[in-house]
C-alpha positions in Angstrom: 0.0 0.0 0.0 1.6 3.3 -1.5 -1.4 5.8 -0.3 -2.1 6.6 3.2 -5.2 6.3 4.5 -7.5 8.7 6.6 -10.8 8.3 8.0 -12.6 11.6 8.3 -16.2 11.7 10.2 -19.0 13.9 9.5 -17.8 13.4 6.0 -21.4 13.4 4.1 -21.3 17.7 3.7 -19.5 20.8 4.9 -16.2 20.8 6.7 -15.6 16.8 6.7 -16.5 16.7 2.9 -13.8 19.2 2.0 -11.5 17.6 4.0 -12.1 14.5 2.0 -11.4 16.1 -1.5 -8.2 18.0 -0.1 -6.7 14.7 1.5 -7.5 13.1 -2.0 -6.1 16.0 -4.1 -2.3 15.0 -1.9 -2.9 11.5 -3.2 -4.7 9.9 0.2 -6.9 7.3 0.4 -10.4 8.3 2.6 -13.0 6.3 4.8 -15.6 8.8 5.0 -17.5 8.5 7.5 -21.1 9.8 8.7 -24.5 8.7 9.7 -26.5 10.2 7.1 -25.7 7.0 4.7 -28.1 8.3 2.0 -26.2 11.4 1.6 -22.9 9.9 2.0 -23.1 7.0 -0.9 -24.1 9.8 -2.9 -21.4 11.9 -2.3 -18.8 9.0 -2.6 -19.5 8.0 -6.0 -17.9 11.1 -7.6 -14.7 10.7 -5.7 -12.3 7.9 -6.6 -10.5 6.5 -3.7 -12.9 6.6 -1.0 -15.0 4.2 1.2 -17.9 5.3 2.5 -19.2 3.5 5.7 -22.3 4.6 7.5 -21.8 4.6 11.4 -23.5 6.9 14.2 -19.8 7.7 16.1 -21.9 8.2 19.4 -22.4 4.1 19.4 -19.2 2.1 20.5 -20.0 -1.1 19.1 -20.8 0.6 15.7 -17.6 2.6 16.0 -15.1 -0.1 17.1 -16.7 -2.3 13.4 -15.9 0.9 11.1 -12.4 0.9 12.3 -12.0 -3.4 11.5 -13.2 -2.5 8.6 -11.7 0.3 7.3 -7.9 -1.7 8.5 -9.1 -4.5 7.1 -9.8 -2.8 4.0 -6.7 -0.9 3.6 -4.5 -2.6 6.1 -3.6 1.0 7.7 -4.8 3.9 8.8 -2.7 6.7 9.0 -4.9 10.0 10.1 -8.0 10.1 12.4 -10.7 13.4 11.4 -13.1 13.5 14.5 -15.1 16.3 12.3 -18.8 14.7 13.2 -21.0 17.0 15.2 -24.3 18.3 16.2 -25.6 21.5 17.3 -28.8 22.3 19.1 -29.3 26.2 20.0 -30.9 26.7 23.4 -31.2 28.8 26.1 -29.3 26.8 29.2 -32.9 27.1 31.2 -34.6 25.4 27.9 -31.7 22.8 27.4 -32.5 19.8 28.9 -30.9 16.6 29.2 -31.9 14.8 26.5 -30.3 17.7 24.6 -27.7 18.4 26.4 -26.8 14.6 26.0 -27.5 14.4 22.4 -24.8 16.7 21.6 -22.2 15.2 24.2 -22.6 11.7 22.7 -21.5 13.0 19.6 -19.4 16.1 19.7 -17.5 14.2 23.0 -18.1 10.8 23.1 -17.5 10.1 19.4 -14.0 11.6 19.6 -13.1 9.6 22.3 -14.9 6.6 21.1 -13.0 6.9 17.5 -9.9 8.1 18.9 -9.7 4.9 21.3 -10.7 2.5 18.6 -7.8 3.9 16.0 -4.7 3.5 18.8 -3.5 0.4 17.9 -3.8 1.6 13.8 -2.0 4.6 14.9 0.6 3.3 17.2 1.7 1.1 14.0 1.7 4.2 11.5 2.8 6.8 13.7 -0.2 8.3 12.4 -2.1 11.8 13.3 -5.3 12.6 15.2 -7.1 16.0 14.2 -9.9 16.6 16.2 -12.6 19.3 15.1 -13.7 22.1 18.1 -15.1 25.6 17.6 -14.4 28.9 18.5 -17.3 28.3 20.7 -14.5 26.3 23.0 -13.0 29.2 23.6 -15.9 32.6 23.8 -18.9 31.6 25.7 -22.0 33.0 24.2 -25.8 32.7 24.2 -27.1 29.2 23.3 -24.2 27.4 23.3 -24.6 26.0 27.0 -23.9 22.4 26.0 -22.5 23.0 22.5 -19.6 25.3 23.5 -19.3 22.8 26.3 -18.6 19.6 24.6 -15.9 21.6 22.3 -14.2 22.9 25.2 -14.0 19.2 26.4 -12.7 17.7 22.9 -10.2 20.6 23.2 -8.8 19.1 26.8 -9.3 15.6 25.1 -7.0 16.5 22.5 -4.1 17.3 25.1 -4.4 14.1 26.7 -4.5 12.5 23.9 -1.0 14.1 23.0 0.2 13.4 26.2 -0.4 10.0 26.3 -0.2 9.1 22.6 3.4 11.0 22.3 5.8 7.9 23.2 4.3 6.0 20.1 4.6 9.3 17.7 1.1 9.6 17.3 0.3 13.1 17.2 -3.1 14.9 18.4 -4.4 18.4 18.0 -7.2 20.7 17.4 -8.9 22.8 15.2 -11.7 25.3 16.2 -13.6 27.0 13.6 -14.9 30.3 13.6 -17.9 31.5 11.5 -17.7 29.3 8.3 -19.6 30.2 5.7 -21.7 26.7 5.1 -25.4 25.8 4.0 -26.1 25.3 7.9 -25.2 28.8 8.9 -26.9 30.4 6.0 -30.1 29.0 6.9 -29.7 29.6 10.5 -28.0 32.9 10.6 -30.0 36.2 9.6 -28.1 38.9 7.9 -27.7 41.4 11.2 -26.1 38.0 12.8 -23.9 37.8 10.0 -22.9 41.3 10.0 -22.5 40.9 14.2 -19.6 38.5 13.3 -17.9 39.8 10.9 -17.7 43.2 12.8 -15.4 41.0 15.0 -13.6 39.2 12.8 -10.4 40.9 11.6 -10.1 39.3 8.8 -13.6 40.9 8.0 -15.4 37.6 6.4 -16.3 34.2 6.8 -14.3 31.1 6.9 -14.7 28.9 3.7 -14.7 25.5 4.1 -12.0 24.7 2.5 -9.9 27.3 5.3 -10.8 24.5 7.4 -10.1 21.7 5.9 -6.6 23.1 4.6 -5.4 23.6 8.3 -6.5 20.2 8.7 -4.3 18.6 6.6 -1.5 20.5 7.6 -1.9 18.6 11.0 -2.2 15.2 9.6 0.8 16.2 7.3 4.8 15.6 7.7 4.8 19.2 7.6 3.6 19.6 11.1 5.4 16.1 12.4 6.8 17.9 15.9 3.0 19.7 16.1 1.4 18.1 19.2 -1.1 19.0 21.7 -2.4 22.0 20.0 -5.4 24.0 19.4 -5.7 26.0 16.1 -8.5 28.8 16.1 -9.2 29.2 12.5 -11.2 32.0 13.1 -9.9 35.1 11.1 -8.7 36.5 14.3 -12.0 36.5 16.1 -10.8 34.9 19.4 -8.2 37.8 19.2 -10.4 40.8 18.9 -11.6 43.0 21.5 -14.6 45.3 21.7 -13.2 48.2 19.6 -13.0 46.6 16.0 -16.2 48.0 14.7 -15.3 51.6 16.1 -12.2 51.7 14.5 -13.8 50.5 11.1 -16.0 53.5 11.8 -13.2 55.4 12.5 -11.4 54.8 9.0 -14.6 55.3 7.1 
Protein backbone atom coordinates (compact mmCIF):
# COMPACT_ATOMS: atom_id res chain seq x y z
CA UNK A 1 0.00 0.00 0.00
CA UNK A 2 1.58 3.27 -1.50
CA UNK A 3 -1.40 5.82 -0.26
CA UNK A 4 -2.14 6.56 3.21
CA UNK A 5 -5.17 6.33 4.53
CA UNK A 6 -7.53 8.65 6.59
CA UNK A 7 -10.80 8.31 8.04
CA UNK A 8 -12.60 11.58 8.28
CA UNK A 9 -16.23 11.70 10.17
CA UNK A 10 -19.02 13.87 9.52
CA UNK A 11 -17.78 13.40 5.96
CA UNK A 12 -21.39 13.43 4.05
CA UNK A 13 -21.26 17.69 3.67
CA UNK A 14 -19.46 20.76 4.94
CA UNK A 15 -16.21 20.84 6.68
CA UNK A 16 -15.58 16.76 6.69
CA UNK A 17 -16.48 16.74 2.90
CA UNK A 18 -13.83 19.18 2.03
CA UNK A 19 -11.47 17.59 3.97
CA UNK A 20 -12.05 14.53 2.02
CA UNK A 21 -11.41 16.11 -1.50
CA UNK A 22 -8.18 17.98 -0.07
CA UNK A 23 -6.69 14.69 1.48
CA UNK A 24 -7.48 13.10 -2.04
CA UNK A 25 -6.12 15.99 -4.05
CA UNK A 26 -2.28 15.02 -1.88
CA UNK A 27 -2.85 11.52 -3.17
CA UNK A 28 -4.65 9.91 0.25
CA UNK A 29 -6.92 7.31 0.38
CA UNK A 30 -10.44 8.34 2.56
CA UNK A 31 -13.02 6.27 4.84
CA UNK A 32 -15.56 8.81 5.02
CA UNK A 33 -17.50 8.50 7.51
CA UNK A 34 -21.14 9.82 8.67
CA UNK A 35 -24.47 8.66 9.67
CA UNK A 36 -26.50 10.18 7.12
CA UNK A 37 -25.73 6.97 4.74
CA UNK A 38 -28.11 8.34 2.02
CA UNK A 39 -26.17 11.39 1.57
CA UNK A 40 -22.86 9.91 1.96
CA UNK A 41 -23.07 7.01 -0.86
CA UNK A 42 -24.08 9.82 -2.87
CA UNK A 43 -21.43 11.95 -2.30
CA UNK A 44 -18.84 8.97 -2.64
CA UNK A 45 -19.46 8.01 -5.95
CA UNK A 46 -17.87 11.13 -7.55
CA UNK A 47 -14.70 10.74 -5.73
CA UNK A 48 -12.33 7.89 -6.62
CA UNK A 49 -10.45 6.48 -3.67
CA UNK A 50 -12.92 6.58 -1.05
CA UNK A 51 -14.99 4.25 1.21
CA UNK A 52 -17.85 5.34 2.50
CA UNK A 53 -19.16 3.49 5.68
CA UNK A 54 -22.34 4.61 7.46
CA UNK A 55 -21.76 4.63 11.36
CA UNK A 56 -23.50 6.90 14.19
CA UNK A 57 -19.78 7.75 16.07
CA UNK A 58 -21.90 8.18 19.37
CA UNK A 59 -22.37 4.06 19.39
CA UNK A 60 -19.17 2.09 20.53
CA UNK A 61 -20.02 -1.08 19.06
CA UNK A 62 -20.78 0.60 15.65
CA UNK A 63 -17.57 2.56 16.02
CA UNK A 64 -15.11 -0.10 17.08
CA UNK A 65 -16.73 -2.32 13.43
CA UNK A 66 -15.85 0.86 11.13
CA UNK A 67 -12.43 0.87 12.32
CA UNK A 68 -12.01 -3.35 11.47
CA UNK A 69 -13.20 -2.52 8.58
CA UNK A 70 -11.72 0.26 7.29
CA UNK A 71 -7.94 -1.66 8.50
CA UNK A 72 -9.05 -4.46 7.07
CA UNK A 73 -9.76 -2.83 4.02
CA UNK A 74 -6.69 -0.95 3.62
CA UNK A 75 -4.47 -2.62 6.07
CA UNK A 76 -3.64 0.98 7.70
CA UNK A 77 -4.77 3.89 8.85
CA UNK A 78 -2.74 6.74 9.05
CA UNK A 79 -4.94 10.01 10.14
CA UNK A 80 -7.95 10.12 12.35
CA UNK A 81 -10.69 13.43 11.42
CA UNK A 82 -13.10 13.46 14.49
CA UNK A 83 -15.10 16.29 12.31
CA UNK A 84 -18.84 14.73 13.24
CA UNK A 85 -21.04 17.02 15.24
CA UNK A 86 -24.33 18.26 16.17
CA UNK A 87 -25.59 21.47 17.33
CA UNK A 88 -28.78 22.32 19.12
CA UNK A 89 -29.31 26.16 19.96
CA UNK A 90 -30.89 26.68 23.38
CA UNK A 91 -31.16 28.81 26.08
CA UNK A 92 -29.28 26.76 29.20
CA UNK A 93 -32.89 27.09 31.22
CA UNK A 94 -34.59 25.40 27.87
CA UNK A 95 -31.68 22.83 27.41
CA UNK A 96 -32.54 19.78 28.88
CA UNK A 97 -30.93 16.64 29.25
CA UNK A 98 -31.85 14.76 26.51
CA UNK A 99 -30.31 17.74 24.60
CA UNK A 100 -27.67 18.42 26.37
CA UNK A 101 -26.78 14.60 25.99
CA UNK A 102 -27.53 14.36 22.41
CA UNK A 103 -24.81 16.70 21.65
CA UNK A 104 -22.18 15.21 24.23
CA UNK A 105 -22.57 11.74 22.65
CA UNK A 106 -21.53 12.99 19.55
CA UNK A 107 -19.44 16.14 19.65
CA UNK A 108 -17.48 14.23 22.95
CA UNK A 109 -18.09 10.76 23.13
CA UNK A 110 -17.53 10.12 19.40
CA UNK A 111 -13.97 11.56 19.60
CA UNK A 112 -13.05 9.57 22.34
CA UNK A 113 -14.92 6.59 21.12
CA UNK A 114 -12.98 6.87 17.51
CA UNK A 115 -9.93 8.06 18.85
CA UNK A 116 -9.72 4.93 21.35
CA UNK A 117 -10.75 2.50 18.60
CA UNK A 118 -7.84 3.90 15.95
CA UNK A 119 -4.69 3.52 18.75
CA UNK A 120 -3.53 0.45 17.89
CA UNK A 121 -3.81 1.63 13.81
CA UNK A 122 -1.97 4.63 14.85
CA UNK A 123 0.60 3.30 17.17
CA UNK A 124 1.74 1.13 14.02
CA UNK A 125 1.71 4.22 11.45
CA UNK A 126 2.76 6.84 13.70
CA UNK A 127 -0.17 8.34 12.38
CA UNK A 128 -2.09 11.83 13.31
CA UNK A 129 -5.26 12.64 15.24
CA UNK A 130 -7.12 15.99 14.16
CA UNK A 131 -9.95 16.58 16.25
CA UNK A 132 -12.60 19.28 15.13
CA UNK A 133 -13.69 22.07 18.12
CA UNK A 134 -15.07 25.56 17.61
CA UNK A 135 -14.39 28.88 18.51
CA UNK A 136 -17.29 28.34 20.75
CA UNK A 137 -14.54 26.34 22.99
CA UNK A 138 -13.01 29.23 23.58
CA UNK A 139 -15.87 32.59 23.78
CA UNK A 140 -18.90 31.56 25.70
CA UNK A 141 -22.03 33.00 24.22
CA UNK A 142 -25.80 32.71 24.19
CA UNK A 143 -27.11 29.19 23.28
CA UNK A 144 -24.16 27.39 23.29
CA UNK A 145 -24.61 26.00 27.00
CA UNK A 146 -23.91 22.38 25.95
CA UNK A 147 -22.53 22.98 22.51
CA UNK A 148 -19.64 25.34 23.55
CA UNK A 149 -19.27 22.77 26.35
CA UNK A 150 -18.59 19.60 24.59
CA UNK A 151 -15.85 21.61 22.32
CA UNK A 152 -14.15 22.88 25.17
CA UNK A 153 -13.96 19.18 26.38
CA UNK A 154 -12.74 17.74 22.91
CA UNK A 155 -10.17 20.55 23.23
CA UNK A 156 -8.83 19.12 26.78
CA UNK A 157 -9.29 15.56 25.10
CA UNK A 158 -6.97 16.54 22.53
CA UNK A 159 -4.06 17.29 25.06
CA UNK A 160 -4.41 14.10 26.71
CA UNK A 161 -4.53 12.53 23.88
CA UNK A 162 -1.02 14.14 23.00
CA UNK A 163 0.20 13.43 26.16
CA UNK A 164 -0.42 9.97 26.27
CA UNK A 165 -0.15 9.11 22.65
CA UNK A 166 3.38 10.95 22.28
CA UNK A 167 5.78 7.93 23.24
CA UNK A 168 4.35 5.99 20.11
CA UNK A 169 4.65 9.32 17.75
CA UNK A 170 1.11 9.59 17.25
CA UNK A 171 0.27 13.15 17.22
CA UNK A 172 -3.11 14.91 18.40
CA UNK A 173 -4.38 18.35 17.96
CA UNK A 174 -7.17 20.65 17.36
CA UNK A 175 -8.90 22.80 15.16
CA UNK A 176 -11.67 25.25 16.22
CA UNK A 177 -13.61 27.02 13.64
CA UNK A 178 -14.90 30.26 13.59
CA UNK A 179 -17.94 31.46 11.50
CA UNK A 180 -17.68 29.34 8.35
CA UNK A 181 -19.59 30.16 5.65
CA UNK A 182 -21.74 26.75 5.06
CA UNK A 183 -25.38 25.82 3.97
CA UNK A 184 -26.08 25.30 7.91
CA UNK A 185 -25.18 28.81 8.92
CA UNK A 186 -26.92 30.42 5.97
CA UNK A 187 -30.15 28.95 6.87
CA UNK A 188 -29.70 29.59 10.55
CA UNK A 189 -28.01 32.92 10.57
CA UNK A 190 -30.02 36.16 9.63
CA UNK A 191 -28.08 38.90 7.87
CA UNK A 192 -27.67 41.40 11.15
CA UNK A 193 -26.10 38.00 12.78
CA UNK A 194 -23.87 37.79 9.99
CA UNK A 195 -22.93 41.26 10.03
CA UNK A 196 -22.54 40.92 14.20
CA UNK A 197 -19.64 38.53 13.27
CA UNK A 198 -17.93 39.85 10.89
CA UNK A 199 -17.74 43.18 12.78
CA UNK A 200 -15.45 41.01 14.97
CA UNK A 201 -13.57 39.16 12.82
CA UNK A 202 -10.41 40.91 11.62
CA UNK A 203 -10.07 39.34 8.78
CA UNK A 204 -13.65 40.86 7.99
CA UNK A 205 -15.42 37.59 6.44
CA UNK A 206 -16.27 34.23 6.84
CA UNK A 207 -14.35 31.05 6.93
CA UNK A 208 -14.72 28.94 3.75
CA UNK A 209 -14.74 25.54 4.11
CA UNK A 210 -12.03 24.68 2.52
CA UNK A 211 -9.92 27.26 5.25
CA UNK A 212 -10.81 24.54 7.43
CA UNK A 213 -10.08 21.69 5.89
CA UNK A 214 -6.65 23.09 4.58
CA UNK A 215 -5.45 23.56 8.31
CA UNK A 216 -6.49 20.17 8.74
CA UNK A 217 -4.34 18.61 6.61
CA UNK A 218 -1.54 20.51 7.63
CA UNK A 219 -1.91 18.61 11.01
CA UNK A 220 -2.16 15.18 9.58
CA UNK A 221 0.83 16.22 7.35
CA UNK A 222 4.77 15.62 7.70
CA UNK A 223 4.78 19.17 7.63
CA UNK A 224 3.59 19.61 11.12
CA UNK A 225 5.39 16.10 12.37
CA UNK A 226 6.77 17.91 15.90
CA UNK A 227 3.02 19.73 16.15
CA UNK A 228 1.38 18.06 19.16
CA UNK A 229 -1.08 19.00 21.75
CA UNK A 230 -2.38 21.96 19.99
CA UNK A 231 -5.42 23.96 19.38
CA UNK A 232 -5.73 26.00 16.14
CA UNK A 233 -8.53 28.76 16.12
CA UNK A 234 -9.23 29.19 12.50
CA UNK A 235 -11.15 31.98 13.12
CA UNK A 236 -9.89 35.11 11.05
CA UNK A 237 -8.71 36.51 14.31
CA UNK A 238 -12.02 36.48 16.05
CA UNK A 239 -10.84 34.94 19.44
CA UNK A 240 -8.24 37.77 19.19
CA UNK A 241 -10.40 40.83 18.90
CA UNK A 242 -11.55 42.97 21.50
CA UNK A 243 -14.56 45.28 21.70
CA UNK A 244 -13.23 48.15 19.61
CA UNK A 245 -12.98 46.60 16.01
CA UNK A 246 -16.25 47.97 14.72
CA UNK A 247 -15.32 51.62 16.09
CA UNK A 248 -12.25 51.70 14.46
CA UNK A 249 -13.80 50.50 11.06
CA UNK A 250 -16.03 53.45 11.79
CA UNK A 251 -13.19 55.40 12.47
CA UNK A 252 -11.41 54.77 8.99
CA UNK A 253 -14.60 55.31 7.15
Amino acid sequence: MTHKIAIITGAARGIGLATTKIFLENDWLVAMIDRDEEELQKVATELTGTLPIGCDVSMPAKVDEMVAKVYSTFGRIDALVNNAGLAYFKPLEETDFDCWRTIMATNLDGVFLCSQAAIPALKESRGAIVNIASISALRASTLRVAYGTSKAAVVHLTKQLAIELGDYGVRANCVSPGPVKTQLAAAVHSPEIIKAYYDGIPLNRSATERDIAETIYFLCSEKASFVTGQMIAVDGGFDASGIGLPALRASRQ
